[in-house]
DOBA-661230 format. One record per residue (C-alpha): y, x, z. Coordinates in pm, whole numbers, plus 50000, padded with zeros to 5 digits. Layout:
<site py="Y" px="X" pz="Z"/>
...
This chain:
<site py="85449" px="25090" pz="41570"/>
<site py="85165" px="24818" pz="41516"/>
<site py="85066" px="24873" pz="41884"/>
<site py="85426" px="24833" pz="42012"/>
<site py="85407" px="24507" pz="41818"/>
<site py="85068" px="24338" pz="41923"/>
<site py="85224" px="24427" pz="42282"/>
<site py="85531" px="24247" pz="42245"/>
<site py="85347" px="23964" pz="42106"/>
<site py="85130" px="23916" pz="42349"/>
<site py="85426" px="23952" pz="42646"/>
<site py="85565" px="23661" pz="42413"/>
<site py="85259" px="23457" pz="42401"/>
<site py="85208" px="23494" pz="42808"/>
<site py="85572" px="23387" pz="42891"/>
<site py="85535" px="23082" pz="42663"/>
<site py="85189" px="23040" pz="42827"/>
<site py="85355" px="23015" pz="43187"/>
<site py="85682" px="22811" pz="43019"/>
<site py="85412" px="22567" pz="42905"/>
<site py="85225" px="22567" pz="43242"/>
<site py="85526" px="22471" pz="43417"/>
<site py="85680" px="22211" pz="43189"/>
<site py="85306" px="22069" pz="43213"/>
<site py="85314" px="22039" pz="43574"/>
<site py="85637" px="21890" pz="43578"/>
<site py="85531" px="21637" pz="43345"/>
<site py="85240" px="21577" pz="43614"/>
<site py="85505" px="21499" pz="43899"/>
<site py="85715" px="21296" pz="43653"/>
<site py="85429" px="21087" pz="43550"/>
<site py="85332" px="21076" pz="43936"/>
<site py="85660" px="20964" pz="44037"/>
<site py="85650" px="20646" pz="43739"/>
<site py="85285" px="20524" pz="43890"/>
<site py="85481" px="20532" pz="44259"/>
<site py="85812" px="20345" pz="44143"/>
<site py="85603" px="20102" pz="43938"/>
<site py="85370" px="20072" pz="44232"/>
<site py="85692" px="19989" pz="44471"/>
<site py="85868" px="19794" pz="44177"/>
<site py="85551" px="19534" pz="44193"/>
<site py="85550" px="19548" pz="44570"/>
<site py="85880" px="19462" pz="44579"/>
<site py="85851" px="19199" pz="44304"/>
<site py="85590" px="18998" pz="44490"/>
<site py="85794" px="18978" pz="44869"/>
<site py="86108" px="18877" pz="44604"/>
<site py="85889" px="18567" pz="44504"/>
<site py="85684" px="18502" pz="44777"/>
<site py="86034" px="18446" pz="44961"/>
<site py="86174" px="18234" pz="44647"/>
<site py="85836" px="18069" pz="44722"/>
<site py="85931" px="17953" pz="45081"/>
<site py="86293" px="17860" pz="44983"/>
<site py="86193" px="17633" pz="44761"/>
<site py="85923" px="17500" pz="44961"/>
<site py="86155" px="17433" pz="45238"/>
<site py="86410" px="17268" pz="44969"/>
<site py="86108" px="17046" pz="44873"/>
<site py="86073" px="16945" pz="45237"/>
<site py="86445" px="16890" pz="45298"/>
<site py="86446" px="16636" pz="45024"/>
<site py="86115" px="16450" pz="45132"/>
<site py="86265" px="16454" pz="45528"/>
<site py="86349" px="16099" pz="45477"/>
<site py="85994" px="15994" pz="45403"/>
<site py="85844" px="16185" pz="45716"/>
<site py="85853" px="16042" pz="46104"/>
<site py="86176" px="16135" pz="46283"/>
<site py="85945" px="16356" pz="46516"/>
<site py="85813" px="16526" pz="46266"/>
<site py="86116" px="16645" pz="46061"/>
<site py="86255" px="16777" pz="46451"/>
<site py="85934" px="17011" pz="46476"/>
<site py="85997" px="17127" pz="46083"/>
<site py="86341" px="17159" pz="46154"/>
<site py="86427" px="17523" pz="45955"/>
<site py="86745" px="17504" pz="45817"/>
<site py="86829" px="17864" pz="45981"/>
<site py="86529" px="17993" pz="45799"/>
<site py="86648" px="17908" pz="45502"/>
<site py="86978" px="18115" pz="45541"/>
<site py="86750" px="18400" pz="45704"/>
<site py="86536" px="18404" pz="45389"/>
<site py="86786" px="18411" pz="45099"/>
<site py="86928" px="18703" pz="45281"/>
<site py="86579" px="18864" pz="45346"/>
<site py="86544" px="18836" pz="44918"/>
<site py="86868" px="18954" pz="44910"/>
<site py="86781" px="19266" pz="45028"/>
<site py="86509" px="19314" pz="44889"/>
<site py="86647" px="19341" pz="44564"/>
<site py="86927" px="19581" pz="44706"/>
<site py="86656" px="19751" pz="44892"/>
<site py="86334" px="19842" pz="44738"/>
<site py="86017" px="19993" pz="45004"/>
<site py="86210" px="19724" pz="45305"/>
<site py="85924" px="19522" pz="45525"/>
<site py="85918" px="19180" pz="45536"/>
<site py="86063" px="19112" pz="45941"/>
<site py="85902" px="18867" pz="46137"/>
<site py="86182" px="18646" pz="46124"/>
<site py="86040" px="18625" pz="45719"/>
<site py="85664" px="18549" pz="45801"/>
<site py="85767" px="18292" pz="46077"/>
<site py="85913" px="18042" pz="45844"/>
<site py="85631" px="18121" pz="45583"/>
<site py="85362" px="17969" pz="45826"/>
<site py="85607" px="17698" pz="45930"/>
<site py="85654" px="17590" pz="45601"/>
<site py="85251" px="17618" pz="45483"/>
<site py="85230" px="17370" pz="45842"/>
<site py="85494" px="17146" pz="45716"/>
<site py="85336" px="17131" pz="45382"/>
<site py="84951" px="17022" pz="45577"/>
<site py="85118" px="16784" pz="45807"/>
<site py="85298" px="16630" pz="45467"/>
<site py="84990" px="16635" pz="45274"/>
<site py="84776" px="16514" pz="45557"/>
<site py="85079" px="16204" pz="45627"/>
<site py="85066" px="16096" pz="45252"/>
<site py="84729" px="16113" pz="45224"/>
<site py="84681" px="15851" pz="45532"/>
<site py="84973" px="15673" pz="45357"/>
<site py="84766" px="15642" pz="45054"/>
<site py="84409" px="15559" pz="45244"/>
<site py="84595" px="15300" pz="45431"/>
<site py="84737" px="15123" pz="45123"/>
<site py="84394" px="15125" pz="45004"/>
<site py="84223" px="14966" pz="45253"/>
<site py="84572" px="14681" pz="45209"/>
């Protein structure tokens, strides 16, 4: 009788041993799963702003337009960028894992030249009213 119950015991204690195993390893893939959403989630997060970035950028340069030579504000001229960018961040909150398209990058350098050439113009602006 004592035998047949140390046996049963131990078939208990080796089922719970296995129940444990697996409910351990899927804790594993849970808790690998969180580290690759959270890893996507801050991917994500920084194309969201670096896009937010460049709209507001080329807001900024919209406004200051009338202070810049006529043939400068025809090369910066991006106003379709603009409208290809807020839909870009659009979906990349509906989204999540989508690449940037080139159409993104392209007025992301256009708008870090607009910003040198605008520097570079007030800068001369300012030398020259120095030397006044």
């Amino acid at each position: 009788m004592l035998i047949e119950e140390v046996q049963r015991l131990r078939a208990e204690l080796k089922r719970l041993e296995e129940q444990c195993e697996l409910k351990n390893h899927k804790i594993q893939e849970c808790q690998q799963k969180i580290e690759e959403s959270w890893f996507v989630a801050k991917e994500e997060d920084a194309k969201s702003k670096a896009a937010k970035e460049v709209i507001k950028a080329l807001a900024v340069r919209n406004q200051l337009s009338g202070e810049v030579p006529t043939n400068l504000c025809k090369e910066m001229s991006l106003d379709n960028e603009v409208g290809v960018l807020e839909q870009e961040t659009k979906m990349l909150e509906q989204v999540p894992g989508m690449k940037l398209t080139q159409e993104t990058k392209k007025p992301r350098q256009a708008c870090f030249k607009v910003n040198y050439k605008r520097r570079k113009l007030l800068a001369s602006k300012s030398y020259s009213s120095t030397l006044s």
